[in-house]
SERO-4910 file (N, C-alpha, C, O; in steps of 0.05 Angstrom, whole numbers):
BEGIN
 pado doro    nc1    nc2    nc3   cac1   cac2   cac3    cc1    cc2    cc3    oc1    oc2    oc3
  Unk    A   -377   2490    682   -356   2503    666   -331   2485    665   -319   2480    644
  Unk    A   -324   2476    692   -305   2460    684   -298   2430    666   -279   2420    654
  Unk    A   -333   2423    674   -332   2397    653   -333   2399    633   -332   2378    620
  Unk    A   -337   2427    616   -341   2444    589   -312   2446    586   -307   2438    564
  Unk    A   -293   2452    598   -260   2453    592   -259   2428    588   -256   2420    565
  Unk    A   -261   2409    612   -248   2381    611   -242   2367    575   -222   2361    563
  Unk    A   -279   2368    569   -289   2360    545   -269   2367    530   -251   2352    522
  Unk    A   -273   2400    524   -259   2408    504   -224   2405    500   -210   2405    480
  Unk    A   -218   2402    526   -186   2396    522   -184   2362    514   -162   2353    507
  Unk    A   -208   2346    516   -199   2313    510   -203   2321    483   -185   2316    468
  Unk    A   -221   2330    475   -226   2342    447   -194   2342    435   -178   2324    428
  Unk    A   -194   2366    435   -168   2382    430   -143   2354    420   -136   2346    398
  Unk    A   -137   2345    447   -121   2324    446   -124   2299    428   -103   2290    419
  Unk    A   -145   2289    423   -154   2274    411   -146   2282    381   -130   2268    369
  Unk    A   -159   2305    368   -150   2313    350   -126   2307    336   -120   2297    314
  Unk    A   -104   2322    371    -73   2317    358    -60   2298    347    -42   2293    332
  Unk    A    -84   2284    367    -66   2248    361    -76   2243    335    -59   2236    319
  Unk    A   -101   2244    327   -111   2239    301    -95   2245    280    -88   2231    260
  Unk    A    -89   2273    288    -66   2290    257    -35   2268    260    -21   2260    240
  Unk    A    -29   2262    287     -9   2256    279     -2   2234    272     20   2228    262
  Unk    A    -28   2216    277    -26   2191    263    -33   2192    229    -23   2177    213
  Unk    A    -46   2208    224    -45   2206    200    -23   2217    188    -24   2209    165
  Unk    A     -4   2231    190     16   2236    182     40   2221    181     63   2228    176
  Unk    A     27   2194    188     45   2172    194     35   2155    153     12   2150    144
  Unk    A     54   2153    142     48   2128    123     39   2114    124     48   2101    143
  Unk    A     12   2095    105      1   2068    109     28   2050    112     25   2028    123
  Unk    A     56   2060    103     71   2030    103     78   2030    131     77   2012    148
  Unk    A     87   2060    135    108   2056    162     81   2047    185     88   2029    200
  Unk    A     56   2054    188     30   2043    206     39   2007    196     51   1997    215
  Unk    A     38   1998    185     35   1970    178     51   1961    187     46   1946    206
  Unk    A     81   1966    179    109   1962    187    107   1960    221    112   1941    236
  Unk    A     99   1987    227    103   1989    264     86   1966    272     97   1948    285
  Unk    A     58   1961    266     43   1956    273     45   1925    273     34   1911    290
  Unk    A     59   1916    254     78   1887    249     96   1878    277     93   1861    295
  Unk    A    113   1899    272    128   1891    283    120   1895    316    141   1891    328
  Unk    A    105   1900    329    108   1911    357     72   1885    362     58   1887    383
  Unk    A     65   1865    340     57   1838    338     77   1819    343     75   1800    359
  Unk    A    100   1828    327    119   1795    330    132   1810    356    138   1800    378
  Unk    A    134   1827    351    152   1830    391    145   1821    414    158   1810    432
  Unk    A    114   1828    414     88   1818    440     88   1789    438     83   1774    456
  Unk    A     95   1782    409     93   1752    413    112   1733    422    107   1710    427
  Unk    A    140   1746    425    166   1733    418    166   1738    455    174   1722    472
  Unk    A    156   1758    458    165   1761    488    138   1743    505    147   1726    520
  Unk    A    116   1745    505    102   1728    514    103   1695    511     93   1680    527
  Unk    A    117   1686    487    121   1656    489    158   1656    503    170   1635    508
  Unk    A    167   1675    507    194   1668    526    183   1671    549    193   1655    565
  Unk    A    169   1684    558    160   1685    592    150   1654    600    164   1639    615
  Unk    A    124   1644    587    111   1621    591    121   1603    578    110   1582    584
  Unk    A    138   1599    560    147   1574    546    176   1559    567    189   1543    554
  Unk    A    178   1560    577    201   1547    599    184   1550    633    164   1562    642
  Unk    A    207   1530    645    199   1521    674    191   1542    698    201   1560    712
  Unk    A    166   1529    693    147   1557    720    144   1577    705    140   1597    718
  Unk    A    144   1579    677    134   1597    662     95   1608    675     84   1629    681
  Unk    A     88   1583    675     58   1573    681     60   1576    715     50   1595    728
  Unk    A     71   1556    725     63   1548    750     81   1569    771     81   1568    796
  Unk    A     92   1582    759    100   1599    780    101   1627    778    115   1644    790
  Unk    A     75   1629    755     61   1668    750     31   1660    768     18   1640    763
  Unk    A     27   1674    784     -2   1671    799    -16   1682    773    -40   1677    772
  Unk    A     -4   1697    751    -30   1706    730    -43   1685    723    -67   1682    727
  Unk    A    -27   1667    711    -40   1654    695    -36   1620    703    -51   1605    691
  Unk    A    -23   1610    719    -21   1594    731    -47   1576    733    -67   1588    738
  Unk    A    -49   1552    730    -71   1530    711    -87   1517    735    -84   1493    738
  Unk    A   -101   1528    750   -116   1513    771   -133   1486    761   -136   1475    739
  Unk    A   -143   1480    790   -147   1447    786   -180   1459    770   -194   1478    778
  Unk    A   -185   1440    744   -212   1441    736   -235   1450    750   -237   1437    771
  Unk    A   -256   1472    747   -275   1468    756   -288   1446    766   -291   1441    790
  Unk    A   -294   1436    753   -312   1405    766   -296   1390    789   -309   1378    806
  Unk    A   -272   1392    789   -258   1378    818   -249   1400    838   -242   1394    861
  Unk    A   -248   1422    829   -247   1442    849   -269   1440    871   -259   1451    891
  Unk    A   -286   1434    875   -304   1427    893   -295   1404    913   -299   1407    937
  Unk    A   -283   1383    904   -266   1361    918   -245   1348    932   -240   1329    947
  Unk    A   -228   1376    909   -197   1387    919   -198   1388    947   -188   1368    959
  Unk    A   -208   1405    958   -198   1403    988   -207   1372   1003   -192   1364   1020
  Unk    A   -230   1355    998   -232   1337   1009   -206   1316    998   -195   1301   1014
  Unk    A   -200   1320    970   -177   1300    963   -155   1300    986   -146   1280    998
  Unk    A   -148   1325    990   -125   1334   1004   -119   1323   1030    -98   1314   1039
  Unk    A   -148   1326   1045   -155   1320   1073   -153   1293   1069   -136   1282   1084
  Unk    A   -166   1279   1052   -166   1244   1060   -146   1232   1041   -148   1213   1026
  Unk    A   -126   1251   1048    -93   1228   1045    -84   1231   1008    -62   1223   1000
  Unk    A   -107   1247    986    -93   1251    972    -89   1273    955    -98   1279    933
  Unk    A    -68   1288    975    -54   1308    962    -31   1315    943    -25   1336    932
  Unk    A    -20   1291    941      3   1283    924     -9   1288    892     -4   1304    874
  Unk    A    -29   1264    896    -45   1267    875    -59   1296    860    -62   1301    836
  Unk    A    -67   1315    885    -78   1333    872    -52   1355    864    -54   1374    848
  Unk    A    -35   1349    874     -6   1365    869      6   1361    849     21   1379    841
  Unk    A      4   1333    833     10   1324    808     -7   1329    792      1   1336    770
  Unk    A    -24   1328    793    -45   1340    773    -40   1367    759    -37   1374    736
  Unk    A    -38   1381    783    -34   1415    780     -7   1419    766     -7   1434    746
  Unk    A     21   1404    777     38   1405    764     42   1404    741     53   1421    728
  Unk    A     30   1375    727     27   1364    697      4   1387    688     14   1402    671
  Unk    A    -10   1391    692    -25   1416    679    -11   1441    667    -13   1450    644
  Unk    A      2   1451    686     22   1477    684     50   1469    662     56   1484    644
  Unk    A     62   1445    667     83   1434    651     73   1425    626     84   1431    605
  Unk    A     52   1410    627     37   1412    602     44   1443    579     61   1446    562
  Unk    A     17   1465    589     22   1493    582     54   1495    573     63   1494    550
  Unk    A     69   1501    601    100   1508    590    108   1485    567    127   1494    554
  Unk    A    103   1468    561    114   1456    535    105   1464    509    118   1460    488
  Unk    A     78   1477    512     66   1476    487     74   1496    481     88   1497    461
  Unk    A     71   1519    497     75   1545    482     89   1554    464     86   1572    447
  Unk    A    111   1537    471    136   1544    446    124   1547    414    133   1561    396
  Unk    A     97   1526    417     94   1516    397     78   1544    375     73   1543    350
  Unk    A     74   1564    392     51   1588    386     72   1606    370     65   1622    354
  Unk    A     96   1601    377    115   1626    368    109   1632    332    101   1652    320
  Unk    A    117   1608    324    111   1617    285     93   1622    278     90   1635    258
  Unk    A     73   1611    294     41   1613    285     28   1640    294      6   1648    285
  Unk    A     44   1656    313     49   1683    321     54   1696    308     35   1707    296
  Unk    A     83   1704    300     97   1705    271     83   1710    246     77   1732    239
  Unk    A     76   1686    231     64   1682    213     37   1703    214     30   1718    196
  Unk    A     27   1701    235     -1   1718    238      2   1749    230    -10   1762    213
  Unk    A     20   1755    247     35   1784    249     39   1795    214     31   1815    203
  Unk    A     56   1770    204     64   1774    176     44   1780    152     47   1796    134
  Unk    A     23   1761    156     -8   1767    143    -29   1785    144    -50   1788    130
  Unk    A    -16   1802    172    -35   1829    172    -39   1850    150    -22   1864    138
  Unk    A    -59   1848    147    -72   1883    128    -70   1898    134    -64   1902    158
  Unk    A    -73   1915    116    -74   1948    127    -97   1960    137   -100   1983    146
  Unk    A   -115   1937    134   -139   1954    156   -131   1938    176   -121   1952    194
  Unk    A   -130   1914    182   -121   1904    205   -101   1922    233   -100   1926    258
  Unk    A    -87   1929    205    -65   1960    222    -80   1981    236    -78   1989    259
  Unk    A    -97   1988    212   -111   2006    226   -132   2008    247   -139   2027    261
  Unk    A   -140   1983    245   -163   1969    261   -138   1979    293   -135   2000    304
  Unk    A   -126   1959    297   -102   1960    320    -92   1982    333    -88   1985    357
  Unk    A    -89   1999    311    -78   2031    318   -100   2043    329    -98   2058    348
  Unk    A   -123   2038    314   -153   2054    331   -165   2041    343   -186   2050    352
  Unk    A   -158   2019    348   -172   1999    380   -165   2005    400   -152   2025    405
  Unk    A   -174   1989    416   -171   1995    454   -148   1981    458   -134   1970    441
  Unk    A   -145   1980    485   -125   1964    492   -122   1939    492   -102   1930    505
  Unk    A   -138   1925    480   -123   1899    474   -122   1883    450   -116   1859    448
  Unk    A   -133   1907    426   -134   1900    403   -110   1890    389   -116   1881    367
  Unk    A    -78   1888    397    -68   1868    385    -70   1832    403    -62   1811    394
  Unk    A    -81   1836    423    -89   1817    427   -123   1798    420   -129   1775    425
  Unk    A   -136   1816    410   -160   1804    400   -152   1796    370   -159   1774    362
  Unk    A   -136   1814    351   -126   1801    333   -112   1778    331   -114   1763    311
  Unk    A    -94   1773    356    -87   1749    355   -104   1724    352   -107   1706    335
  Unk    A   -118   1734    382   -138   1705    386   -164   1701    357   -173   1679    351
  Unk    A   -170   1724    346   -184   1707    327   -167   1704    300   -182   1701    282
  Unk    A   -139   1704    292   -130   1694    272   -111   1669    283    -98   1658    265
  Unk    A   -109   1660    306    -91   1641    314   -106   1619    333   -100   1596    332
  Unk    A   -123   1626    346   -140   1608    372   -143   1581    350   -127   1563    352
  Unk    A   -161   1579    333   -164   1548    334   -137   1535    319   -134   1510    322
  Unk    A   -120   1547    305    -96   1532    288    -70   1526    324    -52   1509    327
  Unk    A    -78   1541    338    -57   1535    360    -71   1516    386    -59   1507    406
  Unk    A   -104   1513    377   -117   1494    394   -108   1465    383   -107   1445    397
  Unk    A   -103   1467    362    -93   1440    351    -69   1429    356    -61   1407    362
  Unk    A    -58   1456    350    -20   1447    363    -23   1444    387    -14   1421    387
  Unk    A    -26   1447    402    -33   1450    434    -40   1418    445    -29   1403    461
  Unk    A    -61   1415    428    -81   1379    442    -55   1367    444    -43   1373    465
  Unk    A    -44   1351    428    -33   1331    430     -4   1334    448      6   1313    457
  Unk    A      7   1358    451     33   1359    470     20   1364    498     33   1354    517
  Unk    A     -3   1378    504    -18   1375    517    -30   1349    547    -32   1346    571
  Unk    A    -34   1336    518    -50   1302    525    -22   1283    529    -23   1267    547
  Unk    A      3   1285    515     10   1268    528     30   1273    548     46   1256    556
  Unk    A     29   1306    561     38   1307    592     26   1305    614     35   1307    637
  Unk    A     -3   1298    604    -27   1299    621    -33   1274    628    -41   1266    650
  Unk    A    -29   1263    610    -41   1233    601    -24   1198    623    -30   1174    625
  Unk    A      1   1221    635     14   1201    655     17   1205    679     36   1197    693
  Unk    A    -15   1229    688    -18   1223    716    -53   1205    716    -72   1210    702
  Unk    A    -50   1188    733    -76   1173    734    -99   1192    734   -119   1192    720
  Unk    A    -91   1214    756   -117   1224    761   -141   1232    736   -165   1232    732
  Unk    A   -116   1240    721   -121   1256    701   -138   1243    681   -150   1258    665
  Unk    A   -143   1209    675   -153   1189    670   -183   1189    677   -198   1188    657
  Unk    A   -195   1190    705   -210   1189    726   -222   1223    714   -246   1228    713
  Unk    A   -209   1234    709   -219   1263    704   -237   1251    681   -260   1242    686
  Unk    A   -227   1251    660   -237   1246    631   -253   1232    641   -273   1245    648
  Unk    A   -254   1203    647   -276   1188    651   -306   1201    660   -327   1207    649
  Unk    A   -298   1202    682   -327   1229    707   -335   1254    686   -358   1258    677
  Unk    A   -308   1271    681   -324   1299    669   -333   1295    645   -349   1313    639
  Unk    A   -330   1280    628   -340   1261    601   -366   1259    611   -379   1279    608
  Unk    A   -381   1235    625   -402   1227    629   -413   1261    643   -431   1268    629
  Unk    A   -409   1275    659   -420   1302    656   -424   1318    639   -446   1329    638
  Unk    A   -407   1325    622   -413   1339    604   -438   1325    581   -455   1343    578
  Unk    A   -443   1306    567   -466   1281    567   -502   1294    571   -522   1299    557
  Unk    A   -493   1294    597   -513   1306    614   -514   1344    615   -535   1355    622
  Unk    A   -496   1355    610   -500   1387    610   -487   1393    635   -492   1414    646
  Unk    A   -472   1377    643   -466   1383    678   -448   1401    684   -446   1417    703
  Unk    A   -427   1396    654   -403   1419    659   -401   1424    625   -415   1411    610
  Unk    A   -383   1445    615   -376   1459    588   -365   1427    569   -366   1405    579
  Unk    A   -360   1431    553   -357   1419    534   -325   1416    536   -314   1394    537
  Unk    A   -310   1441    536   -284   1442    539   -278   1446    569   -258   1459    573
  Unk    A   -288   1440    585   -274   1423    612   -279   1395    607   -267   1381    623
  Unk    A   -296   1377    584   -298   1345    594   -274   1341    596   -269   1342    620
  Unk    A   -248   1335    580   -220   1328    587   -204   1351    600   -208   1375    605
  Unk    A   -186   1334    603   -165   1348    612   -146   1366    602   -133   1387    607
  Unk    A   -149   1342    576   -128   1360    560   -141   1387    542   -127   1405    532
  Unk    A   -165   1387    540   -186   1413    525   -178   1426    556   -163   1446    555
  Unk    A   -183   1420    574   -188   1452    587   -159   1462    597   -156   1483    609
  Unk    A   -137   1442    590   -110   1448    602   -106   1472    568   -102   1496    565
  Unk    A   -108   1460    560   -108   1474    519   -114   1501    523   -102   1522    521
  Unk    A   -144   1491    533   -153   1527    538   -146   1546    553   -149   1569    545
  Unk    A   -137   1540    577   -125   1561    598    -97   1567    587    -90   1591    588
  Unk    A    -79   1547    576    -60   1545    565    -63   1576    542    -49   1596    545
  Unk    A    -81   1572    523    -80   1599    508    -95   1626    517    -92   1647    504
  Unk    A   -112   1624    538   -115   1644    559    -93   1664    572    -94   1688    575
  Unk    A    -68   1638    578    -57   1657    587    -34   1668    577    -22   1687    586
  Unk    A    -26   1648    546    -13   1668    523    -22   1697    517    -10   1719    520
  Unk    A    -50   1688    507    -68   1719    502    -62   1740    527    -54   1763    522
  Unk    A    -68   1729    558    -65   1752    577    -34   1766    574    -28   1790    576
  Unk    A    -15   1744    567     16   1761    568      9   1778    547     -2   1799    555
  Unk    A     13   1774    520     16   1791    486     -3   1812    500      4   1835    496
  Unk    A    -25   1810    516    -38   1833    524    -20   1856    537    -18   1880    530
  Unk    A     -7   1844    556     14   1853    580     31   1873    566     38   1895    574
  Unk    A     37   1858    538     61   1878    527     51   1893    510     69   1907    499
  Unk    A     24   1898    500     19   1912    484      5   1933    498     -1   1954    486
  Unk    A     -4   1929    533     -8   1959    547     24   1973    551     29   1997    550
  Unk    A     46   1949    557     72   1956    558     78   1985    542     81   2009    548
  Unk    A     78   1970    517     84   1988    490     66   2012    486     75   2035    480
  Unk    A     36   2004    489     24   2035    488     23   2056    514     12   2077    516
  Unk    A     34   2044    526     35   2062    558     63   2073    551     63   2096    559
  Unk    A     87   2066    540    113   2076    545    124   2066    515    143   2051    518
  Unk    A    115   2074    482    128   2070    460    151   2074    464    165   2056    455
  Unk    A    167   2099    479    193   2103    480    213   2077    485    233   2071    473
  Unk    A    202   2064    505    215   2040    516    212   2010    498    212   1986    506
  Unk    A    210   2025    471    199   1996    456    229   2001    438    242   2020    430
  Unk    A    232   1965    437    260   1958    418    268   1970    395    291   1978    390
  Unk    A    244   1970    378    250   1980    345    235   2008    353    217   2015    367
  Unk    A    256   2019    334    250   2051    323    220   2056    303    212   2079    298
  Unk    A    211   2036    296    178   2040    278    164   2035    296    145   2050    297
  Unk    A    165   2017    312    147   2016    338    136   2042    355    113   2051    358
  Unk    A    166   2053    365    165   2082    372    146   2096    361    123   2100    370
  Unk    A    158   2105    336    149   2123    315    120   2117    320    108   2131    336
  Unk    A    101   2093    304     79   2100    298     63   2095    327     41   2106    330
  Unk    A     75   2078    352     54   2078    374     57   2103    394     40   2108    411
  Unk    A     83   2120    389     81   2146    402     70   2162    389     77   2185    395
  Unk    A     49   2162    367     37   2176    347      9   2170    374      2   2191    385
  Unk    A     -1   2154    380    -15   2147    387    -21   2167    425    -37   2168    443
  Unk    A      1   2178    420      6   2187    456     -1   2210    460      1   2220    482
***
């Protein structure tokens, strides 16, 4: 009997939310739904786009490659830890430089959304403005990424020695495709952990619309509550 209530009260509830989203306008849904994109975005490239943005969030913070993570501790022990400490550094400082670079291309994304797109977002799970991101922005920001990337990477030796070794592995099937360099797998964790922030703020926003900046935000994601 009681799981016969439970049901029927998620029921119930569900409903309400339904009515009250639809009583929301396709513009003002689009509008909110815009804007609380460029907000997740504006605030996740200010977290990670400056110093220790990267290297000093344990979220997302850029560990040493798979393929030398196995060696890391022997580097360390036989005298080169410096080296594996620079590595990790230029990795993470790498990331914090690029990200800046995600903000318009954020923006811009946000600005090109549809109205099913809207609606897609409004009736997704929780991380549907972040899956929208990553598949209208991942490969145009993998590009911006490589090259500021490669050349913060590109002036620690190790990082040289990487390419060389995980190159000739990958060859062979030994490791992914985007670990052979350094600068692909610095790229990719790099927008890993953009995606994990814009995620951050869009449970932010649907956990507590009240506490969101703009007043359309409110409106159509407390429709959602």
């Amino acid at each position: 009997m009681l799981r016969i209530l439970s049901v029927f009260l998620l029921s119930v509830m569900s409903c309400a939310a339904n009515a009250q989203l639809a009583a929301i306008s396709n513009a003002d849904a689009a509008s909110g739904v815009r804007q609380a994109l460029s907000d997740g975005a504006a605030a996740a490239v200010a977290k990670l786009g400056v110093e220790n943005g990267f290297l000093g969030n344990p979220q997302v913070k850029i560990p040493m490659p798979p393929a030398l993570r196995q060696v890391e501790g022997a580097m360390r022990t036989f005298g080169m830890k410096k080296q594996a400490d620079d590595l990790v550094l230029a990795m993470n400082r790498a990331a914090e430089a690029a990200v800046p670079e995600a903000k318009t291309l954020l923006i811009d994304a946000a600005k090109k959304m549809t109205l099913q797109d809207a609606k897609g977002i409004l009736s997704g799970g929780q991380t549907s403005v972040t899956d929208y991101f990553r598949r209208t922005t991942s490969g145009q920001l993998t590009q911006r990424f490589l090259p500021i990337v490669k050349k913060s990477t590109e002036r620690v030796g190790l990082a040289q020695q990487y390419n060389t070794l995980a190159g000739q592995a990958a060859s062979y099937g030994l490791i992914k495709k985007d670990q052979s360099t350094i600068e692909g797998y610095v790229t990719q964790k790099s927008l890993d952990g953009l995606y994990l922030m814009i995620g951050e703020q869009e449970k932010a926003i649907r956990a507590n619309p009240v506490g969101a900046a703009s007043d359309i935000v409110k409106k159509v994601f407390g429709a959602l509550k």
